[in-house]
N, C-alpha and C positions, 0 to 999 in steps of 0.2 A: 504494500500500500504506500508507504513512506517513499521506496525509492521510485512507484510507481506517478506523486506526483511532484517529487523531484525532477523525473522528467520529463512530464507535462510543463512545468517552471522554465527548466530551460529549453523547451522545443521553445515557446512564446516569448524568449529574450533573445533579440535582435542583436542586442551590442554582447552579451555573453556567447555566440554563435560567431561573431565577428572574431573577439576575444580568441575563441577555440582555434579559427581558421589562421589566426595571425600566429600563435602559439606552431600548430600543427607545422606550418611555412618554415619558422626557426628551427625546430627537431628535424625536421628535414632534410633543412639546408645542412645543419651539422650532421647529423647522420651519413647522408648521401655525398658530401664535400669530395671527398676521392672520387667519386666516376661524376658528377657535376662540373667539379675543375676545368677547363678547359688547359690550364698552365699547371708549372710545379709554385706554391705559392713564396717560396724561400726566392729562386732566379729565374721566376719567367722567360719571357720567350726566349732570352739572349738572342734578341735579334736587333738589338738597337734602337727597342722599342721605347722611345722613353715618351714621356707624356703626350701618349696621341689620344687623341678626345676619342669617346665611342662610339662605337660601330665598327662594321666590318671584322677581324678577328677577337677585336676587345672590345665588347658589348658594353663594358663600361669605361674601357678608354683603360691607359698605364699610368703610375706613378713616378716619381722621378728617378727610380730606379730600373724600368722598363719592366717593373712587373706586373700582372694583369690584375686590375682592382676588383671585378667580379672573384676570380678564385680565390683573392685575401679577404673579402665580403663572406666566400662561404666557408670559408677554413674560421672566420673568427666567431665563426656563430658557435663553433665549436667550443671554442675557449669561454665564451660568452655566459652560454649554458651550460660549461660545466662551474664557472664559476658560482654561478646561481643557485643550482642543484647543490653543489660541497657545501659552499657559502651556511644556507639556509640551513642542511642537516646540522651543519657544526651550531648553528643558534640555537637549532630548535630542540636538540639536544641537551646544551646549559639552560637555556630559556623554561625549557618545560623540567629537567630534574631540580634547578631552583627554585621553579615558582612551585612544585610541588609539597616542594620540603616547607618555604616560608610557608605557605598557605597552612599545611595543615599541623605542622607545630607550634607557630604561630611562636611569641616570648623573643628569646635572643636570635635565635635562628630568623626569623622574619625582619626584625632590625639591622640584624649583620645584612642579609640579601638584599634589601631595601635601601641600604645606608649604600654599597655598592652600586647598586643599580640606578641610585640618584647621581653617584660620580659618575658612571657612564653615560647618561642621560644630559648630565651639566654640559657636555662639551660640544661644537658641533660637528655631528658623523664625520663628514670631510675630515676636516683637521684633526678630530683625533686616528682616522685612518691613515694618514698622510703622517701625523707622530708617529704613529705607528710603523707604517714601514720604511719610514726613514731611520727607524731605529737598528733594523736590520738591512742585509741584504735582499734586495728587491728581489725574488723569484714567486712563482705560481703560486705552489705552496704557502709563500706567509699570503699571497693577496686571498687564497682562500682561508685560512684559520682567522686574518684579521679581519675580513666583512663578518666571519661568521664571531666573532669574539665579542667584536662592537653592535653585534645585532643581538645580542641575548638580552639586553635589558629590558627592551619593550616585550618579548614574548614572555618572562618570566613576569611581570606586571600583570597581564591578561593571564595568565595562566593562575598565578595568586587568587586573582578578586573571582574568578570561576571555582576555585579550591574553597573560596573561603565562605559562597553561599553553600558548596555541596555539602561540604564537612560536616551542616548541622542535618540532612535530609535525613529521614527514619531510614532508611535502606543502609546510609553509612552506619547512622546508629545500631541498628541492628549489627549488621554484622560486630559492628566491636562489642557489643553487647555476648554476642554468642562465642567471644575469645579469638576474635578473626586479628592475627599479628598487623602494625604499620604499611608492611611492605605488599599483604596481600591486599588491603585495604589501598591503598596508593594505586596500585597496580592494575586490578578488577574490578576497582567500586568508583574510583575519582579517574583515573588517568581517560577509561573510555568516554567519562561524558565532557571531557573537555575537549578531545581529537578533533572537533570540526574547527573549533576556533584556533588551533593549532593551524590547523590546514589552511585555511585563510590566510593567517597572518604567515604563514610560511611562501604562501602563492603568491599575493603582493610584494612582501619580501625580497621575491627573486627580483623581478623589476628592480627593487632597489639596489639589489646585489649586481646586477647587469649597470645600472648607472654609477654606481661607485667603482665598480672595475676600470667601468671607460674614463672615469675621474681620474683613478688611478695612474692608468697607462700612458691618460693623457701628458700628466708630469712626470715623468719618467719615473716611478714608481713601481708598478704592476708588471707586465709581462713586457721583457727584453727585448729590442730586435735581433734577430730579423722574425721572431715567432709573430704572424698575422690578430693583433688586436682591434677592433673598430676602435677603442680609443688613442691609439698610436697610429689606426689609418689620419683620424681627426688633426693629431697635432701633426703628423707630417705635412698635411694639406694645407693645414694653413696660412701659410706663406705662399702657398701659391692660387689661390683664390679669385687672383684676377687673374691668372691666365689659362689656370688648370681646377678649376672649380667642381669638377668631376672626382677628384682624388679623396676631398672631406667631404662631398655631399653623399657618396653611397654608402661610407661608412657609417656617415652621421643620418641618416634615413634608416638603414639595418636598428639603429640603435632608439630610434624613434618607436618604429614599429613595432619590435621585441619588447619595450618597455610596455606599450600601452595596451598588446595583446593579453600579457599576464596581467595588468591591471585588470582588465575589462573582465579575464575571469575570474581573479580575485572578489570583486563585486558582485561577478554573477553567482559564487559560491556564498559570498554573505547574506545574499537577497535571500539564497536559496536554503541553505543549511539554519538559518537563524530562525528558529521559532516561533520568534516576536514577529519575524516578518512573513512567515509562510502562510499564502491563503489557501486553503484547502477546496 
């Protein structure tokens, strides 16, 4: 019944349908990037191709490297999406075992998490991402641990104030009443009925995890060259904007669309998954 008019909900959402399709396009593009390619995305044609506008063999014209902008467009979707996906598990992992823990111990425990989570919160995403991997050596790996390190404070927050209405519900009661330990109680009775709003905020999330990368990369932070990033397509291009406007625009388009497809479903899963909002 339930998932039957879940999808009644989203057959009649236009822009969650949209959402999916722009989603779907990204998975894709990274998916399929190897037989997609038309070039090698590291040295292109090696034919001297250096910034020719598109069409003809480069659909989207070259960089000023001579390499084809469409295959570094679909090699970055790669990077993009996986940054999104790590990104967000690594949050959603701190986010939801601390908001579980403050929420239902509640006393020091909720203070300590909280008093944390308000330093992380104080400062803004960007900069303290940018402290952050300036502190180390720029590769892959820290721009994933550090979106996902700096994203755990809002999910552990929602995850909290959802712990903290369940905790008193007669079903939790119950079981602790019949000797049911923390961890099965955490586990079986709180953890399942907070999963949708986990899921939300993980789906939006990515989005944000896809624009802080290309924040990233853009400052030379995030992913090295010559490895294909939309936010290092972005800053290479920009200097050449008036003459080769081709080079930031496809990147910076990929990273438009990617963004606002997981928005759109994030939305469509709040409309849909949220109680308050579902009409039956």
């Amino acid at each position: 019944m339930a998932q039957g008019v879940l999808g009644a909900r989203f057959r009649r959402d236009p822009w969650f349908q949209a959402g999916v399709g722009l989603v779907t396009l990204v998975v894709l593009a990274a998916l399929l990037a190897p037989w997609l390619a038309p070039f090698d995305p590291i040295t292109g044609d090696l034919r001297n191709a250096y910034l020719l506008g598109p069409g003809g063999r480069h659909l989207l014209g070259t960089d000023a490297q001579g390499r084809d902008v469409l295959t570094r467009v679909l090699y970055g979707a790669r990077l993009s999406l996986s940054v999104g996906l790590i990104s967000q598990a690594v949050a959603a992992t701190l986010g939801v075992t601390l908001g579980l823990l403050s929420g239902y111990y509640g006393r020091w425990v909720d203070a300590l998490v909280m008093r944390l989570a308000d330093v992380t919160l104080a400062f803004p995403t960007l900069l303290l991402l940018i402290a952050v991997a300036a502190a180390v050596s720029p590769s892959l790996p820290m721009v994933f641990v550090a979106i996902g390190a700096v994203g755990w404070a809002g999910m552990a927050r929602l995850v909290r104030s959802q712990v903290l209405v369940l905790k008193g519900s007669e079903y939790v009661l119950a079981a602790r009443a019949l000797g049911a330990r923390d961890q099965r109680v955490l586990l079986r009775h709180l953890l399942p009925n907070v999963r949708n709003q986990v899921i939300i905020a993980a789906t939006l999330g990515i989005a944000g995890a896809i624009m802080a990368e290309a924040a990233l990369s853009f400052v030379g932070l995030g992913a090295q060259p010559p490895t294909p990033s939309w936010g290092a397509m972005v800053a290479d291009g920009r200097d050449l904007l008036r003459v080769a406007p081709w080079v930031a625009f496809a990147p910076g388009l990929a990273i438009g669309l990617a963004v606002l497809g997981f928005n759109l479903v994030g939305d469509g899963l709040r409309e849909a998954l949220d109680p308050r909002r579902r009409v039956l």
